[in-house]
C-alpha positions as CSV (number, residue, x, y, z in Angstrom):
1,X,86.5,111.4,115.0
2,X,90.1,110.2,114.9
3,X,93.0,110.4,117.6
4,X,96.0,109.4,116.2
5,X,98.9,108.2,119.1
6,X,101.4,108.5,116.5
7,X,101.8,111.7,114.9
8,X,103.9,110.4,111.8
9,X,104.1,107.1,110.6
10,X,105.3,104.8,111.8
11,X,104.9,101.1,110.9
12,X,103.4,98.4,113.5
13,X,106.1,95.6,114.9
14,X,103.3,93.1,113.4
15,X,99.4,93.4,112.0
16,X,97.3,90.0,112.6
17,X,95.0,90.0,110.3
18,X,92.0,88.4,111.5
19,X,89.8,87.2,108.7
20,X,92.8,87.1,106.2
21,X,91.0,85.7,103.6
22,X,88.4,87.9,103.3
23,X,87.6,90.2,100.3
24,X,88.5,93.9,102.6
25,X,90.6,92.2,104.9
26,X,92.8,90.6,101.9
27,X,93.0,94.2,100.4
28,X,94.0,95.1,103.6
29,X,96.8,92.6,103.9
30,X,98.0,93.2,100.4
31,X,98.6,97.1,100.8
32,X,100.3,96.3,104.3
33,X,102.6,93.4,103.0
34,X,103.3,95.5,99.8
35,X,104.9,98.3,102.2
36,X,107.3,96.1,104.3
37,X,104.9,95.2,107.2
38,X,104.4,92.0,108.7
39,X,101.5,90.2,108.4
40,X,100.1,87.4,110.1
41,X,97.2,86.7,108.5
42,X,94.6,84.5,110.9
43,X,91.7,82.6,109.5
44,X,89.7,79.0,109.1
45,X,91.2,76.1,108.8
46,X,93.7,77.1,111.0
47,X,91.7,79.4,113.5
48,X,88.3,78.8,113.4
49,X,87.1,81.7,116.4
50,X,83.7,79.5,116.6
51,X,85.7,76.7,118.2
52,X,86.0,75.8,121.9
53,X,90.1,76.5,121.5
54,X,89.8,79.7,120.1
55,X,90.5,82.2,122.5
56,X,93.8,80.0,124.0
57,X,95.0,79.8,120.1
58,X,94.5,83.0,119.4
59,X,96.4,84.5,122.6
60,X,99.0,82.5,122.1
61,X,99.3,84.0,118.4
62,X,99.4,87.0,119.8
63,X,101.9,89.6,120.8
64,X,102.2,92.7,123.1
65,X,103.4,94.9,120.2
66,X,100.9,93.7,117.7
67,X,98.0,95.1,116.1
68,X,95.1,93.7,116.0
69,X,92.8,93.7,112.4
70,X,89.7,92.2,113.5
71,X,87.7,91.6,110.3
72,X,86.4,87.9,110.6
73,X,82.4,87.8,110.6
74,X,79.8,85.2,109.7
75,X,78.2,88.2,106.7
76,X,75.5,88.8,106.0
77,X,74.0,88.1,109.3
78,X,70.6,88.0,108.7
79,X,68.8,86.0,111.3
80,X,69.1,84.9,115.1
81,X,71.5,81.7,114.5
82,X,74.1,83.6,112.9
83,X,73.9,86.6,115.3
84,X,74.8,84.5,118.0
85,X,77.9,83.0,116.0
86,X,79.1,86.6,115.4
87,X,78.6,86.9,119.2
88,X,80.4,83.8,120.0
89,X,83.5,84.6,117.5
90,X,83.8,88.5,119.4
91,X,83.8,86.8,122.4
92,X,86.8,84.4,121.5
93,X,88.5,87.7,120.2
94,X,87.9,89.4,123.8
95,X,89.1,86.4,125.8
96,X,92.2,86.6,124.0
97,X,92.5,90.0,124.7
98,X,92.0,90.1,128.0
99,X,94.6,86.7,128.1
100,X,97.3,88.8,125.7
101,X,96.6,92.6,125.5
102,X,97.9,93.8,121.9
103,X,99.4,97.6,121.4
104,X,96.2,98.1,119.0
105,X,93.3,97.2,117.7
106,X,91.6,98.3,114.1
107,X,87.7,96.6,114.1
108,X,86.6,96.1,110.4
109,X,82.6,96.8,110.9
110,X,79.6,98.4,108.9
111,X,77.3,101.5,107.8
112,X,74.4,99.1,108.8
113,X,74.8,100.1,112.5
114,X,73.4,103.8,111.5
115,X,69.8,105.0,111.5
116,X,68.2,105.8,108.3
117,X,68.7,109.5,107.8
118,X,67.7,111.7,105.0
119,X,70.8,114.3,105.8
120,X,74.4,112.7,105.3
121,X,75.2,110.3,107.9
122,X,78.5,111.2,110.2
123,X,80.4,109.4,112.6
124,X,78.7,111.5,115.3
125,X,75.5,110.0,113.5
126,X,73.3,108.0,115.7
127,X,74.5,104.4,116.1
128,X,70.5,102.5,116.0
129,X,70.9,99.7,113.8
130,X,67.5,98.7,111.8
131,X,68.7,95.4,110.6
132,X,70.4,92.0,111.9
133,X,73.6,92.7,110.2
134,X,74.0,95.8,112.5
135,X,72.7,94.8,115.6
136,X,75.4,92.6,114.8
137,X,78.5,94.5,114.4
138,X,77.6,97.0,117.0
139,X,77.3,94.6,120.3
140,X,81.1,93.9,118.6
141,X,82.4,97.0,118.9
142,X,80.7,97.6,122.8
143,X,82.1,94.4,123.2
144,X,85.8,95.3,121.9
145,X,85.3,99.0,123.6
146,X,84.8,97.2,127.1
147,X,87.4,94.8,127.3
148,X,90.7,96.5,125.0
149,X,91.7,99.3,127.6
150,X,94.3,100.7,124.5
151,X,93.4,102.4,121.1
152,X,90.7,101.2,119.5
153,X,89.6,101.9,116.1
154,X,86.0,101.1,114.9
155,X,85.9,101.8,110.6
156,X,82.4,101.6,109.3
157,X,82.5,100.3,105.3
158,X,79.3,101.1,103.3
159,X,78.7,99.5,100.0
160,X,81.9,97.8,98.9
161,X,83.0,97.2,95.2
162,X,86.0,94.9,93.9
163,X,87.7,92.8,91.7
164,X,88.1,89.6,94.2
165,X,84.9,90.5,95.8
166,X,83.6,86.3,96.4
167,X,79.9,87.5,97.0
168,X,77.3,87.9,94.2
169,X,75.4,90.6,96.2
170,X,73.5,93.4,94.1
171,X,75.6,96.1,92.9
172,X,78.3,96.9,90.9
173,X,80.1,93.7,91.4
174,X,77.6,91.3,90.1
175,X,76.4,93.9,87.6
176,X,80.2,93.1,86.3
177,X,79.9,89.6,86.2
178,X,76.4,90.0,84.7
179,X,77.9,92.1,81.4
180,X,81.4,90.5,81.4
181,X,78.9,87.3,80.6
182,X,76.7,89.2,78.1
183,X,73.8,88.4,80.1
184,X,71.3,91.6,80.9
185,X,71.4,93.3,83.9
186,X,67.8,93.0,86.0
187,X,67.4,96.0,88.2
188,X,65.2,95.8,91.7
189,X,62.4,98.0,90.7
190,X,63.8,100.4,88.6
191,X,67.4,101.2,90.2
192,X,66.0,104.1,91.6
193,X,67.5,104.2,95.8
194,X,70.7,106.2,95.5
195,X,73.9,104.3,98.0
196,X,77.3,105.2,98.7
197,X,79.4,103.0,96.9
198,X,83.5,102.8,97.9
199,X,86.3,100.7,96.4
200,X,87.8,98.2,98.4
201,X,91.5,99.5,98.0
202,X,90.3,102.9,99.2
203,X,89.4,101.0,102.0
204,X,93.0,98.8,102.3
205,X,94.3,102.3,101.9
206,X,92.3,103.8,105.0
207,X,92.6,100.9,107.1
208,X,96.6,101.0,106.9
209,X,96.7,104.6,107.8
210,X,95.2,103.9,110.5
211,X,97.3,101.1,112.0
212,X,100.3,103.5,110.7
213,X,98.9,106.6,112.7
214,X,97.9,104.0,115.4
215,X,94.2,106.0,115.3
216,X,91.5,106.0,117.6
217,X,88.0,106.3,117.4
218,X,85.2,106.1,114.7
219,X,86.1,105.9,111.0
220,X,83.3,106.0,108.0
221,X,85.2,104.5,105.1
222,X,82.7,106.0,102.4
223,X,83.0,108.2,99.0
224,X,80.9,110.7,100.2
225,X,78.9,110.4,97.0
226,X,75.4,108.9,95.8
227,X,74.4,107.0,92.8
228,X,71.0,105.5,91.9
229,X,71.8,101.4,90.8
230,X,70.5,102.5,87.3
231,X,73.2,104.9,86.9
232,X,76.0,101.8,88.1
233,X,74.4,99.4,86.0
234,X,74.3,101.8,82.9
235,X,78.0,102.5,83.2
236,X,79.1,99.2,83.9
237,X,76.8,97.5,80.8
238,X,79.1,100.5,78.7
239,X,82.1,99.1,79.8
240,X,81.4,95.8,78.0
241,X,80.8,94.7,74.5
242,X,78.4,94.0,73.1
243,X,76.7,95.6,75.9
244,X,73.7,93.9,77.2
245,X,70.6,95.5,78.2
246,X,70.0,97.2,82.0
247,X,66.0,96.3,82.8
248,X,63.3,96.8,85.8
249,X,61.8,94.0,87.8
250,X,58.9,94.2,89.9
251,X,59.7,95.0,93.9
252,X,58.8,92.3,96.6
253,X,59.4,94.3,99.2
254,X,60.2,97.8,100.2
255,X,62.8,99.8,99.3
256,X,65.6,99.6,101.4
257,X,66.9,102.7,103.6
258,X,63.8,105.0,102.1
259,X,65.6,104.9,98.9
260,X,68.7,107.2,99.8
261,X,71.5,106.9,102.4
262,X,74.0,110.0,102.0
263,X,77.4,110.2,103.7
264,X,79.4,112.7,104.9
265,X,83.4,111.9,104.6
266,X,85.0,114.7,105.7
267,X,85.7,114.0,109.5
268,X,88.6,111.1,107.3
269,X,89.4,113.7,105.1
270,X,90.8,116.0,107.8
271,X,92.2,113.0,109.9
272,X,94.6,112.4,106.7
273,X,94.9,115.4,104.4
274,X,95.8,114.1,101.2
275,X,93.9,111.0,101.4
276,X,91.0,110.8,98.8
277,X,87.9,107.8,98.2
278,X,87.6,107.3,94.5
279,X,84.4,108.7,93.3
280,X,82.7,105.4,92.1
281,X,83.1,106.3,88.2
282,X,86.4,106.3,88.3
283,X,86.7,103.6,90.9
284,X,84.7,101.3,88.7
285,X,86.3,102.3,85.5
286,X,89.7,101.0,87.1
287,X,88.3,97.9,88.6
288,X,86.7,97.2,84.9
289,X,90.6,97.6,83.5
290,X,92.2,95.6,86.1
291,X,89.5,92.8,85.2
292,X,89.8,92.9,81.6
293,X,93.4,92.3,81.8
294,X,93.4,89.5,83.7
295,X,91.1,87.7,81.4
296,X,93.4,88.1,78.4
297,X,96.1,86.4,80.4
């Protein structure tokens, strides 16, 4: 589902990374900087896109030859008042658009704008978000899509794992910082729903071959694997010694997705032979080193 403009790679003048400081847009950043590539990274204090100023700032940041990362979000957007914030920062990023057209633009969204489907979602996979959070990111990219005239890539993250990951939410990363702490690991119901889980510099690593390839289109950035969180939870409480104890908790509410969401990865796979997603074992295995090592320093 990917049109690439530029056949081999070729490095962009400048990325502006919007959202710099975020946990996949800071990965991003890092891979691009470590290959030579200017950055501008974009982000509050300095540009708050929920401002008044924002759009002038912004297009005056900007540059014809640029590329555009825009991964700045008010997450998880969960309710109305946020919704409308999310709204209000894509709008900022339009106006300066439309003020400063840019050579490119890469939008960072989500899985969440698929419907639930028991065969392996695609990017041809119907776009009818069941929740807030993608409701969210899809009126962003319709937004984007209408006003950036140039190439336009829209990537779509499932669950994301990490070692600077600033969010507690359940999954592998706070299973971490539950057994790095030797404190037991308390399941949702049993662990039983079975997710896509990718690493986060799988991600870095997709999102800079696209602004290399300058690619259009739709991007899932997904493993193309499932694994119950009882499984994660086991292998991440082996990883640690002593290793605590992985338990059940009683459900208050249903489970989410039907208890399975299943991804297909191969329209990225043929857009970059030679790329590979981490299969989450190994993924979290290396995440588990890297975090190890830095707390013996």
């Amino acid at each position: 589902m990917l049109e690439h403009l530029s056949g081999s790679a070729t490095r962009p003048a400048r990325v502006v990374v919007l959202g710099a400081g975020g946990f996949i847009a800071g990965a991003a950043g890092r891979r691009l900087a470590a290959d030579g590539i200017p950055v501008l990274g974009l982000g509050r204090p300095g540009l708050d896109l929920l401002t008044p100023g924002a759009p002038s700032a912004l297009a005056q940041a900007l540059r014809a030859d640029d590329a555009l990362l825009f991964a700045s979000a008010v997450a998880p957007c969960r309710n109305l008042e946020t919704l409308r914030a999310n709204a209000v920062m894509a709008e900022a990023v339009c106006a300066a658009l439309k003020e400063r057209p840019v050579a490119h633009v890469v939008y960072l969204s989500s899985d969440a704008v698929y419907r639930d489907s028991p065969a392996p979602l695609t990017e041809a996979s119907c776009a009818e978000p069941g929740s807030m959070h993608g409701v969210m990111h899809l009126v962003r990219e319709v937004a984007l899509r209408e006003v950036h005239a140039g190439p336009l890539a829209i990537v779509r993250p499932t669950l994301v794992y990490g070692l600077d990951d600033p969010h507690n939410g359940y999954g592998p990363n706070r299973f971490r910082r539950l057994a790095a702490e030797g404190r037991d690991i308390v399941l949702f119901g049993e662990g039983e729903e079975r997710r896509d889980h990718v690493d986060v510099e799988d991600v870095a690593k997709l999102l800079r071959l696209i602004l290399i390839h300058r690619s259009s289109g739709v991007a899932n950035a997904v493993s193309g694997g499932v694994a119950s969180f009882r499984e994660i939870a086991e292998f991440v409480a082996s990883e640690f010694k002593p290793r605590v104890a992985v338990m059940g908790s009683p459900r208050s509410g249903p489970m989410p997705h039907c208890g399975y969401r299943p991804f297909d990865n191969a329209a990225v796979l043929r857009a970059f032979p030679g790329f590979r997603f981490m299969p989450w074992r190994e993924g979290l295995a290396q995440v588990h080193a890297r975090f190890k090592a830095g707390s013996k320093q």
